[in-house]
C-alpha positions as CSV (number, residue, x, y, z in Angstrom):
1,X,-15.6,4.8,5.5
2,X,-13.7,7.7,4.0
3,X,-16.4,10.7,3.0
4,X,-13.8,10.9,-0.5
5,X,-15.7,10.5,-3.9
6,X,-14.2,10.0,-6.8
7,X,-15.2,7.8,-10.1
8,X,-13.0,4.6,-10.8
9,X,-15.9,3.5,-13.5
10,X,-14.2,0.8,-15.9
11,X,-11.0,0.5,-13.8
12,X,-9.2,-2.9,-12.3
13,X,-7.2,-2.3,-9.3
14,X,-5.2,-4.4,-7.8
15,X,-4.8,-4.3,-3.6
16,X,-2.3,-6.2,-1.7
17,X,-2.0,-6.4,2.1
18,X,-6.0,-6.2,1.7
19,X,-6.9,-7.7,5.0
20,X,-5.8,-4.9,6.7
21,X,-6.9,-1.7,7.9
22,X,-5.4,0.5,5.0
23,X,-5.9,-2.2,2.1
24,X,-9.0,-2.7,3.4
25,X,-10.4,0.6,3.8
26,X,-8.9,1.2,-0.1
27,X,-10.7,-1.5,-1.2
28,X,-14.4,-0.2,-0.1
29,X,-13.1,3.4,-1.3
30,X,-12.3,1.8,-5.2
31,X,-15.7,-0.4,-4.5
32,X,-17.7,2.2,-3.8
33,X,-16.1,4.0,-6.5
34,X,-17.4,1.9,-9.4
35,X,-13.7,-0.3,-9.9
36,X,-13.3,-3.8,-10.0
37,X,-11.3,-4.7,-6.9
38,X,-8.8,-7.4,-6.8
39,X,-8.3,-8.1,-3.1
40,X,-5.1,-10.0,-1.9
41,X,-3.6,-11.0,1.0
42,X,-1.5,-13.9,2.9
43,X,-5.0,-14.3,4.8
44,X,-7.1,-15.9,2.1
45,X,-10.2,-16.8,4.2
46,X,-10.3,-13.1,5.4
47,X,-9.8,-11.3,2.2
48,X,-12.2,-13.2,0.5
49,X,-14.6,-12.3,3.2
50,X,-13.7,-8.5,3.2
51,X,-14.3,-8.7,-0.5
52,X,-17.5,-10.9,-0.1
53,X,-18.7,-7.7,2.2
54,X,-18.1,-5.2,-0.6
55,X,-21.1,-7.3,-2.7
56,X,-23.5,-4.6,-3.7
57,X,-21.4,-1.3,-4.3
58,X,-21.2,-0.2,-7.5
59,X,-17.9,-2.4,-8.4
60,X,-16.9,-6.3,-8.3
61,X,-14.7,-7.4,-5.9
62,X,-12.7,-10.7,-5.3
63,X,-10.3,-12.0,-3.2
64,X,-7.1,-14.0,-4.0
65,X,-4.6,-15.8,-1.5
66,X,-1.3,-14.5,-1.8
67,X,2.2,-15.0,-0.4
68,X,3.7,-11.4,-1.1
69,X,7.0,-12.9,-0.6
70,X,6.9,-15.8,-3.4
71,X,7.5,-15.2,-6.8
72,X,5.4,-17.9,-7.5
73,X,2.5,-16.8,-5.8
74,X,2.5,-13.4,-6.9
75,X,2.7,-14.8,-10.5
76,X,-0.2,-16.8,-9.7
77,X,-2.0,-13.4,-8.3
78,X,-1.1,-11.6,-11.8
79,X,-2.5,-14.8,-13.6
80,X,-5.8,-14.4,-12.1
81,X,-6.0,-10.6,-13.1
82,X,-4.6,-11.3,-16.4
83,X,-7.4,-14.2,-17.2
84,X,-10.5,-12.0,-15.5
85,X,-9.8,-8.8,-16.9
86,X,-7.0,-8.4,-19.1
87,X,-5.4,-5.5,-17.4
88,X,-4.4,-3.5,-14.4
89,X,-5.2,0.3,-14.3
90,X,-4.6,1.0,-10.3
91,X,-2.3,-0.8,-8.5
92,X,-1.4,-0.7,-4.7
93,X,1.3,-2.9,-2.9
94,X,0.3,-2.5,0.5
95,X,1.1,-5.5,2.4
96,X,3.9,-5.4,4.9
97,X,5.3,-6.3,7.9
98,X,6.3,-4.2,11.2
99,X,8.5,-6.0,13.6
100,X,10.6,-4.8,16.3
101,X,14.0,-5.7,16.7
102,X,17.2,-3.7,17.4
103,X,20.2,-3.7,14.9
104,X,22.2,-5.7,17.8
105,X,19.2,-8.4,18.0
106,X,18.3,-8.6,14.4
107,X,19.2,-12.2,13.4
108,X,20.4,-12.2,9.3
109,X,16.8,-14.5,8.5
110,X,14.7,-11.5,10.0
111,X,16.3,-8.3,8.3
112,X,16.1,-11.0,5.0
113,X,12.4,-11.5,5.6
114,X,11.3,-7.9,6.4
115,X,13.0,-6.8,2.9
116,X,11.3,-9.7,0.8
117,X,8.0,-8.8,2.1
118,X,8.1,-5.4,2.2
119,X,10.3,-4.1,-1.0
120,X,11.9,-7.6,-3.0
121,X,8.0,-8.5,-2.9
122,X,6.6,-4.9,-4.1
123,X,9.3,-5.3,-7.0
124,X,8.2,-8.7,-8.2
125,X,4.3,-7.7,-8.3
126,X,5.2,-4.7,-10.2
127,X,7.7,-6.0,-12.6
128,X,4.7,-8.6,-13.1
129,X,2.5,-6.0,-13.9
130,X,3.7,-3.7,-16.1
131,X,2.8,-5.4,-18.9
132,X,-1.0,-5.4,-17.9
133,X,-0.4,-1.7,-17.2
134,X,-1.6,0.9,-20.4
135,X,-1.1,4.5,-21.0
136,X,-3.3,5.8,-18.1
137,X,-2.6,3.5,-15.4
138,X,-1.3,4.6,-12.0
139,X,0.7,2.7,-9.4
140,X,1.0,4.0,-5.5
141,X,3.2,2.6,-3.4
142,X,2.8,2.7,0.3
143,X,6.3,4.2,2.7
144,X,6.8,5.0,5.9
145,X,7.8,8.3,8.0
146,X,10.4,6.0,8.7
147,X,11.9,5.7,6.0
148,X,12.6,9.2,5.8
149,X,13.5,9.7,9.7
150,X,14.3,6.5,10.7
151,X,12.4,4.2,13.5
152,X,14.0,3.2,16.7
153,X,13.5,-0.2,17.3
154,X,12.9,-1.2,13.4
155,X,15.8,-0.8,11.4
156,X,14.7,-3.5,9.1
157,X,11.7,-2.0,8.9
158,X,12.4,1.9,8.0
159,X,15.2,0.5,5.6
160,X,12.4,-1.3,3.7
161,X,10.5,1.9,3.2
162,X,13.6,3.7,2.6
163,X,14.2,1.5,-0.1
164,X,10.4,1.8,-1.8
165,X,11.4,5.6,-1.6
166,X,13.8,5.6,-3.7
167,X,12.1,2.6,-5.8
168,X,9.1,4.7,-6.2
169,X,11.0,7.7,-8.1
170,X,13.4,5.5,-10.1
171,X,9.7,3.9,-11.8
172,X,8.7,7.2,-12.3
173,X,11.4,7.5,-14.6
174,X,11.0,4.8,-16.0
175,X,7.4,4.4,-16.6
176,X,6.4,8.1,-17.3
177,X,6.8,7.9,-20.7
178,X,4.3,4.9,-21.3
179,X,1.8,7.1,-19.8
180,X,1.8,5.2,-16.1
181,X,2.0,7.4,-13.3
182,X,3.6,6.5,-9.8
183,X,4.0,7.9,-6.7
184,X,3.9,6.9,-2.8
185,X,2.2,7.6,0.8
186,X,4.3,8.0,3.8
187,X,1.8,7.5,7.0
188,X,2.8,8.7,10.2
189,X,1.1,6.6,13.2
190,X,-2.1,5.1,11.9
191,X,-4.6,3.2,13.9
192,X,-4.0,-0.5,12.7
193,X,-3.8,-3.8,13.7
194,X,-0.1,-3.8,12.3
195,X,1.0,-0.7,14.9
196,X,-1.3,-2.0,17.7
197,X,1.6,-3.4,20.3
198,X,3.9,-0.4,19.1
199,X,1.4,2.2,19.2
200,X,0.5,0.1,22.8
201,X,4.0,0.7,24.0
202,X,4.8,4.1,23.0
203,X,1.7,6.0,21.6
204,X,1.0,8.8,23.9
205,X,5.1,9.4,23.5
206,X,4.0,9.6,19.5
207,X,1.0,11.3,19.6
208,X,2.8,13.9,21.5
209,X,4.9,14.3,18.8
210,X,2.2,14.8,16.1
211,X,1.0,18.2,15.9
212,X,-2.5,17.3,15.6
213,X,-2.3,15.0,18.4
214,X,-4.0,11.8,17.1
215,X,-3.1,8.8,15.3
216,X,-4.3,8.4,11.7
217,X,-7.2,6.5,10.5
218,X,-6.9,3.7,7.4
219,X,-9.5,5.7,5.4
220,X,-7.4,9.0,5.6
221,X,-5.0,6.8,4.2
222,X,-7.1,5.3,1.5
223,X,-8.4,8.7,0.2
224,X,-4.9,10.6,-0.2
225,X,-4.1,6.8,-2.3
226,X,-7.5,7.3,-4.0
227,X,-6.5,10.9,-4.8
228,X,-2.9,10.0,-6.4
229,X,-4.5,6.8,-8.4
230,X,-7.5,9.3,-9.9
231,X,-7.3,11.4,-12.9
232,X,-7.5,14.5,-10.8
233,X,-3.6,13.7,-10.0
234,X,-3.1,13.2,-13.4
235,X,0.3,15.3,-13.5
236,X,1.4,14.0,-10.6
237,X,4.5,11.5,-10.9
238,X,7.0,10.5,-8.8
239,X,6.3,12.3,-5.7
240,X,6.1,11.2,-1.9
241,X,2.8,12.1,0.1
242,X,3.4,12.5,3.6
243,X,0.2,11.7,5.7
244,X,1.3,11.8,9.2
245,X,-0.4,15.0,11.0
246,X,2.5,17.0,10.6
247,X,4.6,14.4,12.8
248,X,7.5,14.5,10.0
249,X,7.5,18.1,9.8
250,X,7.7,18.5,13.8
251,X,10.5,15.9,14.1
């Protein structure tokens, strides 16, 4: 649990990828912060348990099944919001996918899937959203280090991230004059169940790397998100975080 505080009192947020570490560990942070927490993920029965868990802290939480990938179930996700609270004031794409492939192995149906998921799927929730969205509201979307270095091994993977770069500051544009902010975290190496084989087969090579020599945790994650989604980022728009223990810097 991140030691962060910060008060979401009277705000909806809305968490994809929430089964996992970094959704997950957001989703307790907003909890525990007084917002009401929509938790979704492809892993219905484990989202609605994680939000299940979160009974008790200062804000609701519920869990909806979600296909990040399908326009149809993402418009089911924004139907839900829409009908139990009327709006969106924080909102997080975080699900994603993290497989490894080289360019020469890469079938066409796996560099197609990686990009739904991780960036055709972040543009469909938001697109969705902005009309629930008022002047206030904030949106952080979650990159990569490698979509600014690029990733051996995942091509489909850092151009995804690349993409949500570059996605990220053309909403900024767009959106800043409504009032709704956006910005975007780049992790380095965090400490997931998404990195585990990678992190398995070359982690001591990229801890090595990292100048503080350590992975990252989720709830490092969640409090630099927490931090761009508050009012005390209020003027900031459009910018990339990078949260990687100096590992882009040294590269």
């Amino acid at each position: 649990m991140s030691g962060a505080t910060f008060d979401f009192s009277d705000r909806v947020a809305v968490i994809t990828g929430a089964a996992g570490g970094i959704g997950g560990a957001l989703a307790e942070l907003l909890a525990r912060s007084g917002a009401s927490v929509v938790l979704a993920d492809l892993d219905e029965t484990a989202v609605s348990a994680r939000a299940a868990a979160l009974a008790g802290l200062p804000g609701r939480a519920i869990g909806v099944g979600l296909d990040a990938a399908d326009p149809e179930s993402i418009d089911g996700l924004v139907d839900v919001v829409r009908e139990r609270f009327g709006r969106i004031d924080l909102l997080v794409p975080s699900a994603g996918v993290y497989p490894e492939s080289l360019v020469a192995e890469t079938s066409d149906e796996q560099w197609r899937s990686v990009q739904r998921i991780n960036l055709d799927g972040v543009f469909m929730l938001i697109k969705r959203a902005i009309p629930l969205m008022r002047s206030g509201a904030s949106i952080v979307n979650l990159t990569s280090v490698a979509g600014h270095r690029g990733s051996y091994g995942h091509a489909h993977y850092a151009a995804s991230k690349g993409g949500l770069i570059a996605f990220t500051r053309t909403l900024a544009l767009e959106l800043g004059p409504q009032g709704v902010r956006v910005n975007a975290v780049s992790p380095g190496i965090i400490d997931t169940a998404m990195t585990a084989d990678a992190r398995a087969a070359k982690g001591d090579e990229w801890i090595a790397a990292t100048p503080l020599r350590r992975d990252g945790t989720p709830e490092e994650i969640a409090s630099t998100i927490a931090f761009l989604l508050s009012d005390a980022a209020s003027f900031v728009h459009g910018e990339v975080v990078h949260v990687n223990g100096g590992l882009f810097m040294a590269g």
